[in-house]
N, C-alpha and C positions, 0 to 999 in steps of 0.2 A: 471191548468194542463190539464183539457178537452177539453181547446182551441187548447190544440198543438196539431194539426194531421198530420202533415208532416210525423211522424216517422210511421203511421198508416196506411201512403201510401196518403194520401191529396194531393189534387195540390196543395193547398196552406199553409205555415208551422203554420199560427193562421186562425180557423175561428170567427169570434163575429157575433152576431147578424145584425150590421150594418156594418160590411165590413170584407174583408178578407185580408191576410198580409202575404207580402211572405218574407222573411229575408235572404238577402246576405251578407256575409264578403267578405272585402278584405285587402289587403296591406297599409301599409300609404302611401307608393308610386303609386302604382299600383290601379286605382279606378275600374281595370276589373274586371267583376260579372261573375258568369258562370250560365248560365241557361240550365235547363234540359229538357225542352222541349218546343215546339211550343206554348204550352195550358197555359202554367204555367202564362206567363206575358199577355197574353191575359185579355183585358178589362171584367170586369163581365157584364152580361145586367139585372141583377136583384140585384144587391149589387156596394158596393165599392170595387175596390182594388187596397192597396197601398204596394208599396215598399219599405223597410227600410233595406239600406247598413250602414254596421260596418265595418267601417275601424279599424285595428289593425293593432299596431307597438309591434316590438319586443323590450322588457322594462325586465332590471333584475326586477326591484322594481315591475314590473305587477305581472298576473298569470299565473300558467300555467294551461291546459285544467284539470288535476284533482283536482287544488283548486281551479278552477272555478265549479267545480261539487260538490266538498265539500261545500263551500261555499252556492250554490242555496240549499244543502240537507239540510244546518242549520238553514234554513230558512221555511220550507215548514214544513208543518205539520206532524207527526210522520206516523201515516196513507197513508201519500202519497211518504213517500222514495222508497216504492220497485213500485209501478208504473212511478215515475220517472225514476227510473234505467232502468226500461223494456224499458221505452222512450230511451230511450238513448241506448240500446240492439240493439233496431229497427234501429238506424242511425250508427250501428255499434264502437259502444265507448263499452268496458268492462271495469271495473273496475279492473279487473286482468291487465292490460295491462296499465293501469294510469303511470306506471314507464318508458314508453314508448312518451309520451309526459310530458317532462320536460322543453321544451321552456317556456319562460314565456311572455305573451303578456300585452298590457295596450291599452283599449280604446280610439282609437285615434280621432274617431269623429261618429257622430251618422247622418244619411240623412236621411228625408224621404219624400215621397210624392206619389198622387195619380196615377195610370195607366188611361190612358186615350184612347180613339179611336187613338189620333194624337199622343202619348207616340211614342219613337222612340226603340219602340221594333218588337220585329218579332212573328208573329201569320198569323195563315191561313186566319186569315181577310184582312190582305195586301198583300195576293197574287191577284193579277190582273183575273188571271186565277184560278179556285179551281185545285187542281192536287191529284188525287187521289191514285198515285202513291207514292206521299208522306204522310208517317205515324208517321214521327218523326224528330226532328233535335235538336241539342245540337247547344248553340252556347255563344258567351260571347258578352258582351255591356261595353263596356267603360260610367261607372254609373256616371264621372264627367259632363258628357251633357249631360244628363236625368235631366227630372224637380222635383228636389229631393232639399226640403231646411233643413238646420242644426237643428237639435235639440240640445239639451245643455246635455252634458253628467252627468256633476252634477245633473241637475235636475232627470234623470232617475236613475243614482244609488241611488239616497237621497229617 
């Protein structure tokens, strides 16, 4: 749980030791990621960072997003539920409000892989020109042709 710092304000949503991770969902259909800013997918020069898209489809037999919070609390050690929750505060989920997401999703496939110099993202390092003018930009990547390989869903639930 001290890895997660996205909700803490982190560029990146885990940091470890030996690299950082930034976590995207998307659609089964739809493999578009939204990124939130310039810096985010930017290559680290003193670590790794790798990118891991979640695809989700919409499944009755899945979960939905408060028994997927149920679930990770039943897990985690009793001392760490209310710092969980506060995580989860910070990315704007209330628990009061769980009656409010009742779709239920199921993990449709797991991708990951490293950001690189040549990654086909967008960062101030591929501007030709530096432009100072610019401070910010949102943008989305179609994550199917990023060099992102499967990981095995079972093996990550299990």
């Amino acid at each position: 749980l001290s890895l997660w710092k996205g909700p803490e304000g982190g560029l990146h949503d885990f940091v470890l030791n030996s690299c950082s991770i930034e976590v995207k969902s998307h659609g089964a259909l739809s493999k578009v990621i939204s990124v939130s800013s310039l810096e985010q997918l930017e290559p680290l020069r003193d670590s790794i960072l790798k990118l891991c898209c979640i695809g989700l489809m919409r499944n009755e037999s899945g979960m939905s997003l408060g028994e997927w919070v149920q679930e990770i609390t039943s897990i985690l050690p009793e001392n760490l539920h209310s710092r969980f929750m506060n995580k989860l505060k910070e990315v704007g989920f209330n628990q009061v409000d769980e009656v409010l997401y009742r779709a239920k999703y199921a993990i449709d496939q797991i991708m990951i892989g490293e950001i690189k110099i040549d990654s086909k993202t967008l960062h101030h390092g591929k501007l030709k020109t530096p432009n100072p003018a610019l401070k910010g930009a949102l943008y989305k990547l179609d994550s199917s042709i990023l060099d992102l390989v499967p990981v095995s869903v079972e093996e990550q639930l299990n």
